[in-house]
C-alpha positions as CSV (number, residue, x, y, z in Angstrom):
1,X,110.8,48.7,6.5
2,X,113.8,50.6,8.5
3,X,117.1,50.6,6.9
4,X,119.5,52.2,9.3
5,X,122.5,54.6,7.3
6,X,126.1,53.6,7.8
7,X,126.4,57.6,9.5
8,X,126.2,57.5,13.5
9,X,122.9,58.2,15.2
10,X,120.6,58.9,11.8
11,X,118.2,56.9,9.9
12,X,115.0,57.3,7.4
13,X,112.5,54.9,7.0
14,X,110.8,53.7,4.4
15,X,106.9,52.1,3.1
16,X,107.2,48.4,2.9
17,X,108.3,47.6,-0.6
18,X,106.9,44.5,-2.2
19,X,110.3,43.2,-3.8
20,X,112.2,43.7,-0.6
21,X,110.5,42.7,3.0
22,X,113.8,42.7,4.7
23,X,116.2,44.9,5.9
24,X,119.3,44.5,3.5
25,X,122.3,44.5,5.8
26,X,124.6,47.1,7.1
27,X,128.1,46.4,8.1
28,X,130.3,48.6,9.6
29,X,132.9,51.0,7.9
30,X,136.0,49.4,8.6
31,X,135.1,46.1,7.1
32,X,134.5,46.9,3.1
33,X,136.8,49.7,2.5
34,X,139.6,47.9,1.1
35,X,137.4,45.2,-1.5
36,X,138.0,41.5,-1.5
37,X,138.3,41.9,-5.3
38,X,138.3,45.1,-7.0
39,X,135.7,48.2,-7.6
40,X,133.5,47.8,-10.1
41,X,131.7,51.6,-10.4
42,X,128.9,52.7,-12.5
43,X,125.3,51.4,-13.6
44,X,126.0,49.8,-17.1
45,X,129.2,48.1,-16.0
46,X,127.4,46.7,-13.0
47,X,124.6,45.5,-14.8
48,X,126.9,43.7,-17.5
49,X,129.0,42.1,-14.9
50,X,126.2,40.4,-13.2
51,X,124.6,39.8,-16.8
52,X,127.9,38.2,-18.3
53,X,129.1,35.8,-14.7
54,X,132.4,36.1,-15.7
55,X,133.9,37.4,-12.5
56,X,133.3,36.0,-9.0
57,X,130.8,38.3,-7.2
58,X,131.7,39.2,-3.5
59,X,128.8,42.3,-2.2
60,X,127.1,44.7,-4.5
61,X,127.1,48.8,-2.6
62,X,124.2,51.0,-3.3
63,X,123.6,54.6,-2.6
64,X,121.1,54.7,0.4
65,X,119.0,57.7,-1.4
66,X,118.5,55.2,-4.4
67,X,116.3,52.4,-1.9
68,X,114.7,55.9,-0.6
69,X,113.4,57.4,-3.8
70,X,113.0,53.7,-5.3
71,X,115.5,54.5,-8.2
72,X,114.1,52.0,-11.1
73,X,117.8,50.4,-12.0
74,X,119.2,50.4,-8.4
75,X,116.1,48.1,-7.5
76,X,116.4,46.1,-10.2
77,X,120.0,45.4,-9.4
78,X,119.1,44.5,-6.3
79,X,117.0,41.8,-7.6
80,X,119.5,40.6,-10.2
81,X,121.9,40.7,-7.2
82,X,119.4,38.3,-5.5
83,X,118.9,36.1,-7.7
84,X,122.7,35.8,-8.8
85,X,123.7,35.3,-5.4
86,X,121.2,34.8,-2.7
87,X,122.2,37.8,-1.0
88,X,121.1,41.6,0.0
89,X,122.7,44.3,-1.5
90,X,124.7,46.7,1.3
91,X,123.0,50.5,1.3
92,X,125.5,53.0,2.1
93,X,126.1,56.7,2.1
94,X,127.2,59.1,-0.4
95,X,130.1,60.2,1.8
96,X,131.3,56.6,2.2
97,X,131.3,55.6,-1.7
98,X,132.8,59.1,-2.0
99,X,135.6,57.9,0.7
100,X,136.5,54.4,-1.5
101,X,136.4,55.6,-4.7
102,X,137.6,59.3,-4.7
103,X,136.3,60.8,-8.0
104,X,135.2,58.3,-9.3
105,X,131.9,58.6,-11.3
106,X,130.2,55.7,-9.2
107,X,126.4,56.7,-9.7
108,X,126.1,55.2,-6.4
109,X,126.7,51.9,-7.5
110,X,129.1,49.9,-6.7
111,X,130.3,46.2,-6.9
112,X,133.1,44.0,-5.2
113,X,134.3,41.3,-7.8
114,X,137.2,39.6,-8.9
115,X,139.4,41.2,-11.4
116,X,138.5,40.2,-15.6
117,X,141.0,38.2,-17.3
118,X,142.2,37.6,-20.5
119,X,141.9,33.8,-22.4
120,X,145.2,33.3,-24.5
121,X,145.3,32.7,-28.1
122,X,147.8,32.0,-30.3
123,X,146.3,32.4,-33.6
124,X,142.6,32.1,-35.4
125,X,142.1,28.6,-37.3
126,X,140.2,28.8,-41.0
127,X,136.6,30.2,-41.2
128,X,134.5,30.4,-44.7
129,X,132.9,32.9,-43.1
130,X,133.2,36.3,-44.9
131,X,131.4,38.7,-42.5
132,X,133.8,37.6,-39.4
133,X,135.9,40.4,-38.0
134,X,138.0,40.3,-35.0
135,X,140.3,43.7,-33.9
136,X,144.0,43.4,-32.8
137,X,145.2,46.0,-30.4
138,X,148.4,46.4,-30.2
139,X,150.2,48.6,-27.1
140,X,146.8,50.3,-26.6
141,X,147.4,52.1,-23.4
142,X,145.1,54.7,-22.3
143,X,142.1,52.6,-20.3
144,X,139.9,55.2,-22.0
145,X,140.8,54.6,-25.5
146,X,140.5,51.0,-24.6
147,X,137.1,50.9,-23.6
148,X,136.2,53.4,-26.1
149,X,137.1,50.9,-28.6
150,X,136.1,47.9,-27.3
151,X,132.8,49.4,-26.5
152,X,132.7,50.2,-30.4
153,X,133.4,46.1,-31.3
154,X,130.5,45.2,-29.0
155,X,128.1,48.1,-31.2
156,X,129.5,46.8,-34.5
157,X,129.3,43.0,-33.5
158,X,132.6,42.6,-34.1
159,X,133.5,38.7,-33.1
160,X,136.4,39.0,-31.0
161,X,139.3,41.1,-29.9
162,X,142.8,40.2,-29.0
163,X,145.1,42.6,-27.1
164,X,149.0,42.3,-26.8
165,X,149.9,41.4,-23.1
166,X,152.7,43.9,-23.0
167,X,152.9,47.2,-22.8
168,X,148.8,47.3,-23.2
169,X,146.4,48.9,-20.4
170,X,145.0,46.1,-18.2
171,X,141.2,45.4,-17.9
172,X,140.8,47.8,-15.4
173,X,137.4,49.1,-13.5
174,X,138.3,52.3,-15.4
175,X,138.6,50.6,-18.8
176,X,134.7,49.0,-17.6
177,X,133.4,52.5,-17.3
178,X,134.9,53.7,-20.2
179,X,133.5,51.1,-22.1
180,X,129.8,51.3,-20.5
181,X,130.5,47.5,-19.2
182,X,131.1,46.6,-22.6
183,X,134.9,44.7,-21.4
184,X,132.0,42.2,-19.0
185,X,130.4,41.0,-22.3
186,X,132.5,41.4,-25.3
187,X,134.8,38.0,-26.2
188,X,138.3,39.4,-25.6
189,X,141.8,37.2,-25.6
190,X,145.3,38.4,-24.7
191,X,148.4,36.9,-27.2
192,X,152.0,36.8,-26.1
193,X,153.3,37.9,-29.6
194,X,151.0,40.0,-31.8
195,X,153.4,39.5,-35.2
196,X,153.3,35.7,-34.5
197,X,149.7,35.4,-34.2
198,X,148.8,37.8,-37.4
199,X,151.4,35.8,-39.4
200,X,149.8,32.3,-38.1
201,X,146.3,33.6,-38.7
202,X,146.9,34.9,-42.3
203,X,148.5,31.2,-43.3
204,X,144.8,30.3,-42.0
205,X,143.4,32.4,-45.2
206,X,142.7,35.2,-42.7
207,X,143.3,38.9,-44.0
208,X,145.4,41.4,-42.3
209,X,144.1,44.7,-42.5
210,X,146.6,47.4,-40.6
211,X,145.5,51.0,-39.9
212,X,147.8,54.2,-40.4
213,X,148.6,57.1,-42.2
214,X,150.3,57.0,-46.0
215,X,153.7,58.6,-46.0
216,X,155.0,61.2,-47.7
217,X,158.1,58.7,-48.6
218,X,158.4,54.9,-49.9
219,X,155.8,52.7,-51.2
220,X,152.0,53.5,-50.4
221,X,150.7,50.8,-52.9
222,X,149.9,48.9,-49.4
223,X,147.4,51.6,-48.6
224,X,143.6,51.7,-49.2
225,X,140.9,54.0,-48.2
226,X,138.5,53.3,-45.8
227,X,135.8,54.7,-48.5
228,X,137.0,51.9,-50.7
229,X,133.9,49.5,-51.5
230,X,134.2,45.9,-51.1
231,X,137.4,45.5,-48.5
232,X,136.3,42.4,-46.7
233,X,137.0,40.0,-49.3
234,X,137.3,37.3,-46.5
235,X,137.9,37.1,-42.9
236,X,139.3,39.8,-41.6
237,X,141.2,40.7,-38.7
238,X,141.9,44.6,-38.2
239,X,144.5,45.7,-36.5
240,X,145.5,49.3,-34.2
241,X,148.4,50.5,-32.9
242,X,149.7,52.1,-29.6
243,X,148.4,56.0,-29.5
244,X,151.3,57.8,-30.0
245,X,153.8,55.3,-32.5
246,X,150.7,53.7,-34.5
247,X,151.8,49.9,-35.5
248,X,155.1,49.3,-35.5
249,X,156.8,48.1,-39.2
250,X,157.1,44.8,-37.8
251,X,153.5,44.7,-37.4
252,X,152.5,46.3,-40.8
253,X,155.1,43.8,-42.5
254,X,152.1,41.3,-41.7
255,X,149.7,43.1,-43.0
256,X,147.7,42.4,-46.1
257,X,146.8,46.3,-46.7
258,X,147.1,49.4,-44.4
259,X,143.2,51.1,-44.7
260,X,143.2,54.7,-43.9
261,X,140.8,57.8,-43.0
262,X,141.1,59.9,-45.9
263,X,140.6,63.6,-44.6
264,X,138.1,66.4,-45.8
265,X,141.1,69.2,-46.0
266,X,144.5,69.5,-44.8
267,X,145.5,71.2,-41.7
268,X,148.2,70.6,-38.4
269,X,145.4,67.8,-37.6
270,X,146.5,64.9,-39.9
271,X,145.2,62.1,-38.0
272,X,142.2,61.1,-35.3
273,X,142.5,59.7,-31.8
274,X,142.9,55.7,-32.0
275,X,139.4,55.3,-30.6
276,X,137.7,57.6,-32.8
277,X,139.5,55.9,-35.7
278,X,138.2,52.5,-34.7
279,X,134.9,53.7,-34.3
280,X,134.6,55.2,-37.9
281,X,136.4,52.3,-39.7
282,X,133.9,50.0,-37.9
283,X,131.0,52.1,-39.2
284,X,132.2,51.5,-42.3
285,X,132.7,47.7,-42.4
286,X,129.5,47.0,-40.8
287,X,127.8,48.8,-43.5
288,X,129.7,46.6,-46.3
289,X,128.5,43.7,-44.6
290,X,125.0,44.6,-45.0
């Protein structure tokens, strides 16, 4: 097999691979660096986008030196891109993944795709089921504290997350990497107003559990500790607020309780990053549930 680089006037060839007995196909430059979609980067969120079909699938890129050494996952994406879509993957160079997508960490895979979006919801009807949990994020706007967290829902099972469509940080190639693809599998819905739909879903039997800090000021009866035993008396949905505000009072006015992180000592470090948070309270649930 002789697969010809995308650089002028070099090539390599290769032994005849069994998987692969033709030449995938090279088109020039000009034609794929701006996408038909958007850039999908990385291993993981590659795989899960082809795994998950919820985008529209253009041309999957791989790193020429992958099909030279016979990298184990860059040949079998090539066969999941196959069998998805009944075409070759493109081989390219290092230099010309390095030209489309800057610094991106790309592992020298890359995927053209339509961009994710979100289902809208308004509110979540009743369930007698005690051990569902879906997460609210409201005015999360860093793409890495998003996939952070929703990569944490997809560990801890989590049933479904709903993000505020304003002010939130779109579902984003970053946001895919930063979640290790978990944004192409993980049920996710968008909601117009987050105080409507908490205060909708809670008339459904559905409690509201916020997340924050207790105050040195006014009523903390509202709060409980994370370390508390037995907090998911029903469904619950849990909710977390933009990175450097937390949840607005109109949002915690909805709440049923306000669970917090209790910490080991005080210091100038009184609280943990939003992602980190949500990755410890989760922990915590999940173990309840067992």
């Amino acid at each position: 097999l002789r697969v010809t680089k995308m650089r002028r006037g070099t090539s390599f060839r290769n032994e005849r691979h069994d998987r692969f007995t033709h030449k995938p196909k090279v088109p020039k430059e000009k034609s794929i660096h701006t996408p038909e979609g958007e850039w999908v980067y990385g291993v993981q969120p590659v795989r899960a986008a082809l795994e998950s079909k919820k985008r529209g699938l253009h041309n999957l890129y791989i790193k020429d030196s992958h099909f030279d050494t016979r990298q184990s996952y860059a040949m079998s994406l090539m066969e999941d891109w196959k069998r998805s879509t009944g075409k070759e993957a493109v081989l390219v160079t290092k230099d010309f993944l390095g030209n489309i997508l800057q610094d991106k960490l790309h592992q020298g895979i890359v995927l053209d795709a339509t961009p994710l979006s979100l289902k809208a919801i308004d509110f979540l009807p009743p369930s007698t089921n005690t051990n569902d949990l879906w997460v609210v994020l409201h005015e999360i706007q860093d793409p890495q504290n998003l996939g952070a967290i929703v990569r944490s829902c997809l560990f801890f099972g989590v049933t479904g997350i709903v993000v505020s469509n304003k002010n939130s940080a779109p579902l984003s190639p970053a946001v895919s990497k930063a979640s290790a693809g978990a944004i192409e599998l993980q049920e996710m819905y968008e909601v117009g107003s987050t105080i409507r739909f908490l205060n909708r879903s809670r008339e459904n039997g559905w409690q509201i559990l916020g997340t924050g800090i207790p105050t040195s000021e006014g009523d903390d009866s509202q709060y409980i500790s994370i370390t508390n035993p037995k907090i998911l008396k029903k469904p619950t949905i849990l909710v977390f607020g933009n990175e450097g505000t937390g949840l607005k009072k109109s949002v915690l006015d909805e709440c049923t309780s306000v669970v917090f992180i209790p910490p080991k000592q005080k210091t100038l470090v009184d609280s943990l990053n939003v992602s980190v948070s949500c990755g410890i309270i989760l922990q915590q649930l999940s173990a309840e549930k067992e």
